[in-house]
NUDOTI-892762 format. One line per field, with one value per residue (C-alpha): residue number from 0; x, y, z. Coordinates in nm, 3 decimals. Layout:
BEGIN
n: (NUM/...) .
xx: (X/...) .
yy: (Y/...) .
zz: (Z/...) .
***
This chain:
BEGIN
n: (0/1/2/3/4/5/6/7/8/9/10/11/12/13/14/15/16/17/18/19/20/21/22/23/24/25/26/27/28/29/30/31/32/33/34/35/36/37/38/39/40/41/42/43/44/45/46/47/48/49/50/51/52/53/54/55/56/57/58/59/60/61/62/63/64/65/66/67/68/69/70/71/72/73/74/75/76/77/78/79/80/81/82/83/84/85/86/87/88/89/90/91/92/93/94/95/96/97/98/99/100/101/102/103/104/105/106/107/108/109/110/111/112/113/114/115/116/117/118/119/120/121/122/123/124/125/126/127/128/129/130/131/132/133/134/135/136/137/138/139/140/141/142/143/144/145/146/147/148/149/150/151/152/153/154/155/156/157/158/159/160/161/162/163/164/165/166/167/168/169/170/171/172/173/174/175/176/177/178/179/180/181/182/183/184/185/186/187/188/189/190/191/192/193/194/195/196/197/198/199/200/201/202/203/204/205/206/207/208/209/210/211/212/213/214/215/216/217/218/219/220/221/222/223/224/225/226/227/228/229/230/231/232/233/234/235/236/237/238/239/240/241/242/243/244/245/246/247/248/249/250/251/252/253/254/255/256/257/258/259/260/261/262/263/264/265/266/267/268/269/270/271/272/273/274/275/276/277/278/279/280/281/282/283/284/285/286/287/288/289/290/291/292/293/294/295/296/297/298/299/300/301/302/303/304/305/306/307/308/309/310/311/312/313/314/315/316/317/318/319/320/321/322/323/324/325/326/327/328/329/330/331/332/333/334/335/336/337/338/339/340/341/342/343/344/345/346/347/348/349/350/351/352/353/354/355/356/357/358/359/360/361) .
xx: (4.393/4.105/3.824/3.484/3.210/2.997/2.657/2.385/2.079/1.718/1.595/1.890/1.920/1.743/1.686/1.594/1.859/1.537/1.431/1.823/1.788/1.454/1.642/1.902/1.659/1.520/1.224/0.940/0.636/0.337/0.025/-0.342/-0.479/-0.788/-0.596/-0.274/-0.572/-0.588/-0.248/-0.176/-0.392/-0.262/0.089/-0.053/-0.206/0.101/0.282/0.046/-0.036/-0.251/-0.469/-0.717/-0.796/-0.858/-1.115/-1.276/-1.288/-1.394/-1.691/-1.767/-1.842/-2.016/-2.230/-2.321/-2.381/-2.674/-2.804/-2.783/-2.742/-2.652/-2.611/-2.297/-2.171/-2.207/-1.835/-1.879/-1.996/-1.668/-1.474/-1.615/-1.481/-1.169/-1.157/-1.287/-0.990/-0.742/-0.582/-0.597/-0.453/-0.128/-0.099/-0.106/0.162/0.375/0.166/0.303/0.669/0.669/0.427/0.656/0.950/0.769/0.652/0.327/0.329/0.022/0.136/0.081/-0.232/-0.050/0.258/-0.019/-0.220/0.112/0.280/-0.042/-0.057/0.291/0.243/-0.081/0.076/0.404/0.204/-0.103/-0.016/0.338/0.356/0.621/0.673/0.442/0.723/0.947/0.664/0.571/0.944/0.943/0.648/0.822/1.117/0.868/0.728/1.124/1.205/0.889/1.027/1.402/1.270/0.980/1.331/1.579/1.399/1.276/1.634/1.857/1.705/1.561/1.216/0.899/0.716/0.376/0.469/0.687/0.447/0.174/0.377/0.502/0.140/0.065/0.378/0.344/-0.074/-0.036/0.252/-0.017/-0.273/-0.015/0.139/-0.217/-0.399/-0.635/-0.759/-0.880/-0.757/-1.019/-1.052/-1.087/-0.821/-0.621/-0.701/-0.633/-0.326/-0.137/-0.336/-0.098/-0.139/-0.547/-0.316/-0.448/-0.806/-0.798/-1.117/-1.108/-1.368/-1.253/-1.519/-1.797/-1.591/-1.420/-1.126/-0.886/-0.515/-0.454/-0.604/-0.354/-0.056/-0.178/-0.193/0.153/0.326/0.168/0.380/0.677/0.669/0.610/0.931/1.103/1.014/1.009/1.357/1.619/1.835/1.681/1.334/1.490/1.690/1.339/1.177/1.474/1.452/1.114/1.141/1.408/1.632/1.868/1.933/1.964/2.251/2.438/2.386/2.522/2.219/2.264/1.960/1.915/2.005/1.737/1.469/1.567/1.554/1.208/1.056/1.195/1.035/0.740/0.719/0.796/0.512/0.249/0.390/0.243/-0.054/-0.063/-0.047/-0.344/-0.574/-0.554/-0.648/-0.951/-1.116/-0.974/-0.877/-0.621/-0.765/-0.559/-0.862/-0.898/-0.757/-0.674/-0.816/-0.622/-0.381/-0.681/-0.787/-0.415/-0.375/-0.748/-0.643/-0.274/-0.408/-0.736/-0.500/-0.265/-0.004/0.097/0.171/0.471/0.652/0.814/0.531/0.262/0.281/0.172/-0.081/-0.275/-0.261/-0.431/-0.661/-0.761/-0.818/-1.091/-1.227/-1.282/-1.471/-1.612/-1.827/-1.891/-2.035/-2.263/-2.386/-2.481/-2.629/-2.814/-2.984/-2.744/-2.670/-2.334/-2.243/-2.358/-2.106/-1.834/-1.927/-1.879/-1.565/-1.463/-1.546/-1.340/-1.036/-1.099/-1.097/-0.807/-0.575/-0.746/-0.618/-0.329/-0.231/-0.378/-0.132/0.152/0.149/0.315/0.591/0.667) .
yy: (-3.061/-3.095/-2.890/-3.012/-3.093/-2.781/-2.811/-3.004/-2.785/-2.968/-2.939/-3.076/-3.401/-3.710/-3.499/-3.752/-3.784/-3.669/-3.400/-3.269/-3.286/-3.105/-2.823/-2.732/-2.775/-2.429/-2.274/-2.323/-2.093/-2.173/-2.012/-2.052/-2.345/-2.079/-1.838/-2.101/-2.122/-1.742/-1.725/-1.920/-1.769/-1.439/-1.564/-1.690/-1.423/-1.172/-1.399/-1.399/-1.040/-1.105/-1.381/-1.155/-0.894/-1.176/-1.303/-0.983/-0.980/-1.346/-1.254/-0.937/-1.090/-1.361/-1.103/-0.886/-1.200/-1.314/-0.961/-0.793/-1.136/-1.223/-0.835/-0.836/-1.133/-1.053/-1.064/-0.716/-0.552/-0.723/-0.580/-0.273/-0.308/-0.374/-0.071/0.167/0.128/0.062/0.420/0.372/0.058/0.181/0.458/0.247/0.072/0.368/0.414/0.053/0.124/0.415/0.282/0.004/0.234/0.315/0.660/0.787/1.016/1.240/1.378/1.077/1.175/1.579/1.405/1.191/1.480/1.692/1.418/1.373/1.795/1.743/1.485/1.665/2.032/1.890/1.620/1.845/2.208/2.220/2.009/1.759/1.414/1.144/0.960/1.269/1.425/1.061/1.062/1.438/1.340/1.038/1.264/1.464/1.229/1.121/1.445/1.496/1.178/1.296/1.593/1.410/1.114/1.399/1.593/1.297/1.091/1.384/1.618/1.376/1.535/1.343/1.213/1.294/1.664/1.653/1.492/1.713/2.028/1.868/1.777/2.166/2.241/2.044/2.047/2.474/2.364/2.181/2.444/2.712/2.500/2.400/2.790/2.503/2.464/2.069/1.892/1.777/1.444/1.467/1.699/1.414/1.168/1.386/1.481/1.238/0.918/0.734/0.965/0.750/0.409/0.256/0.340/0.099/-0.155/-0.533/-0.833/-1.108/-1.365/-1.148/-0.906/-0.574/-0.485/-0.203/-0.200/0.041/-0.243/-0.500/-0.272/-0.241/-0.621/-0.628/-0.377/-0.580/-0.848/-0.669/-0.496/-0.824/-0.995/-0.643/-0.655/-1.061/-1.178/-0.861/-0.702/-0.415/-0.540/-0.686/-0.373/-0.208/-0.402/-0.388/-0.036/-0.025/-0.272/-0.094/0.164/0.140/-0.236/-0.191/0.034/-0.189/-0.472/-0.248/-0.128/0.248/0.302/0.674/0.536/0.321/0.588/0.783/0.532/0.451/0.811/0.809/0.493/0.620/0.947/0.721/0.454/0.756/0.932/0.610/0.609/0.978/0.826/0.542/0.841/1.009/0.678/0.607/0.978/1.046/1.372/1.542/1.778/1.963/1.849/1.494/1.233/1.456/1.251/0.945/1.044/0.908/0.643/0.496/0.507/0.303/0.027/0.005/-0.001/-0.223/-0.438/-0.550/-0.329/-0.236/0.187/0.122/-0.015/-0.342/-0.576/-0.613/-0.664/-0.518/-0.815/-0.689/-0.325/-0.491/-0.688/-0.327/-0.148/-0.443/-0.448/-0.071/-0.109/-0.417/-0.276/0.076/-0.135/-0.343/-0.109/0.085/-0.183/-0.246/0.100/0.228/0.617/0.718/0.882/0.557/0.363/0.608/0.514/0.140/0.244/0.415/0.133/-0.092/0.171/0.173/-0.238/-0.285/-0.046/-0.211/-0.579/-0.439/-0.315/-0.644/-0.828/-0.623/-0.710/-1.106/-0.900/-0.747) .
zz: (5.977/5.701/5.708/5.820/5.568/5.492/5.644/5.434/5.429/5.521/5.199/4.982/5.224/5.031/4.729/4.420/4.106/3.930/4.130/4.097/3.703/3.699/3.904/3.659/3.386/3.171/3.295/3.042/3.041/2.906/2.833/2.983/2.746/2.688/2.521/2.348/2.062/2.008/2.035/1.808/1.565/1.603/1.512/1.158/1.129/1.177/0.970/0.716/0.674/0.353/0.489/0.673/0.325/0.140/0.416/0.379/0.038/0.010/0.236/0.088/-0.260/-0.048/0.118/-0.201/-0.415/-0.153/-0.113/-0.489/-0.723/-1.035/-1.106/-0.878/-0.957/-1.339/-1.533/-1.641/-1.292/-1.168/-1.392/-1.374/-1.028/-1.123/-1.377/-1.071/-0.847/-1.108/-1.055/-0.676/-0.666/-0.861/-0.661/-0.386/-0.483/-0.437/-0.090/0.022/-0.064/0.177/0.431/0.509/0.572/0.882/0.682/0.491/0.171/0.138/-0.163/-0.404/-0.549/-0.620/-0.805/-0.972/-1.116/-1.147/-1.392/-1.588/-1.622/-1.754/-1.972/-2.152/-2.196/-2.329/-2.600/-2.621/-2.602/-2.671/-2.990/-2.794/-2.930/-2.707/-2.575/-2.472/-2.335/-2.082/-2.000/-1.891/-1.665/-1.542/-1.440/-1.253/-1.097/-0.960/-0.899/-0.666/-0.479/-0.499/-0.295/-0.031/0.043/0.052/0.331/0.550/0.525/0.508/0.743/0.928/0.891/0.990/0.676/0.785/0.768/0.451/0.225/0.390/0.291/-0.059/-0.087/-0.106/-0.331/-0.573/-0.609/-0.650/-0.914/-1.086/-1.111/-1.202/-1.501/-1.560/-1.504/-1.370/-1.765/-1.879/-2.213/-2.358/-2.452/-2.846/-2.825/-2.697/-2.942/-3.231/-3.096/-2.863/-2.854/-2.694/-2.366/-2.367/-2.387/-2.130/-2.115/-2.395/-2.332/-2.448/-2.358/-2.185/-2.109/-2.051/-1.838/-2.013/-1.957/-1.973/-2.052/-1.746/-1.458/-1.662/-1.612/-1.237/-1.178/-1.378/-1.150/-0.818/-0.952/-1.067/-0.685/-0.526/-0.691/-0.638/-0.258/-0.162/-0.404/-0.387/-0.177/-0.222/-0.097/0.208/0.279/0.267/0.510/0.776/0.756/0.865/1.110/1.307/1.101/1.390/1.370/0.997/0.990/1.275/0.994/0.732/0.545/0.414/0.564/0.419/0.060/0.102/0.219/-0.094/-0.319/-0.205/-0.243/-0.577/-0.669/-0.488/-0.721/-1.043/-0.984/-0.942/-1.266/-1.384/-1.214/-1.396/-1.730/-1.630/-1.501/-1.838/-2.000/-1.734/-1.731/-2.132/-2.020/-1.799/-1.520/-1.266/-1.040/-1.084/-0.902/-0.582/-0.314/-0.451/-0.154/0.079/-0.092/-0.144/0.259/0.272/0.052/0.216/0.582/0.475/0.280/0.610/0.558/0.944/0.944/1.197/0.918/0.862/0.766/0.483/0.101/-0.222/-0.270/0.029/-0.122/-0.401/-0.198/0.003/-0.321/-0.442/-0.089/-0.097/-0.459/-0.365/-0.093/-0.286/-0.580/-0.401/-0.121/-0.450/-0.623/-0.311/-0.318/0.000/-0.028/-0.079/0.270/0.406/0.155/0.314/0.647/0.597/0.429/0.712/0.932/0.759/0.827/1.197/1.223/0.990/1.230/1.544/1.390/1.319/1.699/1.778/1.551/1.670/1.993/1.919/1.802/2.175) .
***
């Protein structure tokens, strides 16, 4: 005996062939149509992280052109621009590296001053060869790394409170080695001229130049190869995007934090040798805010401080935005804690975009 027909339920009987399809179809959800346009700008705009510095910067210059003239716009005010955050926008560099491994190093600008100490007593006071002497403060500047990666990836420290301890350590190194005495510049020159390299000025269309703000805008493009074309670069970013998900892919995730301090402390052993060059001199107290000042131009120039996102361009960008508005506020007649407030400003909206921006990742 067959079985009877299962009941046909009131709202199945007479249902279209169309109606049918449209139930077993995937739910699509769309957004309000007022906010699909803001949407969709805030996914260019996360995908583009360097799109909104140069905006700034584009409209700073605008600004300061109409309110100072032709003195700002001038080839050598520029470059005098250029020459004033040359040593920030190296160290930044080294800044952006760790930034984007989800971290922060507040002991840049120590290891910066440390490696230039180093460099000057060796070639200076010691009677070292040149060359020996910038390779010793190269190693220094790695070894200050070596110690900043080994501590956050091996003992899983946080890097806020490494670098801030480091930061300490290695700036009482610097006035011990130093016993907080300055070589003087003609001391320098007569002695180890090579250690002023790169405070080396040349004209270029009206604008002067300096050897150090070529060798930053040729380590911006060294970094941005580095980063955007090798494994390396990409095993960088992963890490800050999600360390977790990077080790399930195979990335040696802790190799890669080292490796990054390391570079970190070699690019500022650099920036060591290019602050000799811009001041002439080397003093245990110069340069020790460029710990700041890197952070300003990484987080001005787009790079997001939960890691994962940005690039060394924007660091770049930051740096020239930062000098941009210092020069012309002071061209303008503005006093200096009122530059440092607009600075300051500028901080506070670039982190706000930032959260803004992160939130088409969630």
């Amino acid at each position: 005996m067959s079985e009877p027909p299962a009941p046909v339920r009131p709202d199945e009987r007479g249902l279209p062939a169309r109606d049918a399809a449209a139930a077993t179809a995937v739910a699509r959800f769309e957004e309000p149509g007022d906010a699909a346009p803001l949407r969709r700008v805030q996914r260019a705009l996360h995908a583009n992280p360097t799109a909104v510095p140069a905006l700034v910067l584009a409209l700073g210059v605008l600004l300061f052109s109409v309110a100072v003239g032709e003195r700002f716009l001038h080839p050598f005010n520029l470059s005098l621009v250029l020459q004033q955050v040359t040593v920030i926008a190296v160290v930044g560099i080294a800044q952006t590296l760790v930034v984007l491994t989800r971290g922060i190093d507040l002991s840049v600008g120590a290891i910066t001053v440390l490696c230039s100490v180093v460099m000057g007593k060796l070639a200076v006071v010691s009677g070292i060869p040149t060359p020996l002497a910038l390779l010793a403060g190269l190693a220094v500047g790695m070894g200050c790394g070596l110690v900043n990666g080994l501590l956050v990836a091996r003992l899983r420290l946080p890097p806020f409170i490494v670098t801030l301890g480091t930061w300490n350590i290695f700036f009482a190194l610097n006035l011990w080695y130093s016993a907080s005495e300055t070589i003087r510049s003609q001391d320098i020159a007569e002695t180890a001229p090579l250690l002023q390299l790169f405070g080396t000025a040349f004209d270029l269309g009206g604008a002067r130049l300096t050897l150090g703000a070529v060798l930053a805008l040729l380590l911006v493009a060294v970094t941005w190869y580095v980063l955007g074309w090798t494994a390396w670069g990409r095993h960088l970013y992963a890490t800050g995007d999600d360390a977790e998900a990077a080790e399930l892919a195979g990335i040696r995730t802790s190799r890669t934090l080292v490796s990054t301090y390391v570079a970190a402390g070699a690019i500022c052993a650099l920036a060591g040798w290019v602050l000799i060059g811009r001041i002439g001199s080397v003093s245990p107290q110069a340069g020790q805010t460029a710990n700041l000042d890197s952070i300003t131009a990484v987080v001005i120039g787009g790079t997001s401080l939960f890691g994962g996102r940005g690039s060394i361009v924007g660091t770049l960008l930051g740096a020239l935005i930062v000098g941009v508005f210092r020069n012309g506020l002071a061209l303008a007649g503005i006093a200096v804690l009122w530059q440092e407030f607009a600075v300051g400003l500028l901080i506070i909206v670039a982190v706000a975009l930032d959260q803004w921006l992160r939130r088409i990742a969630k």
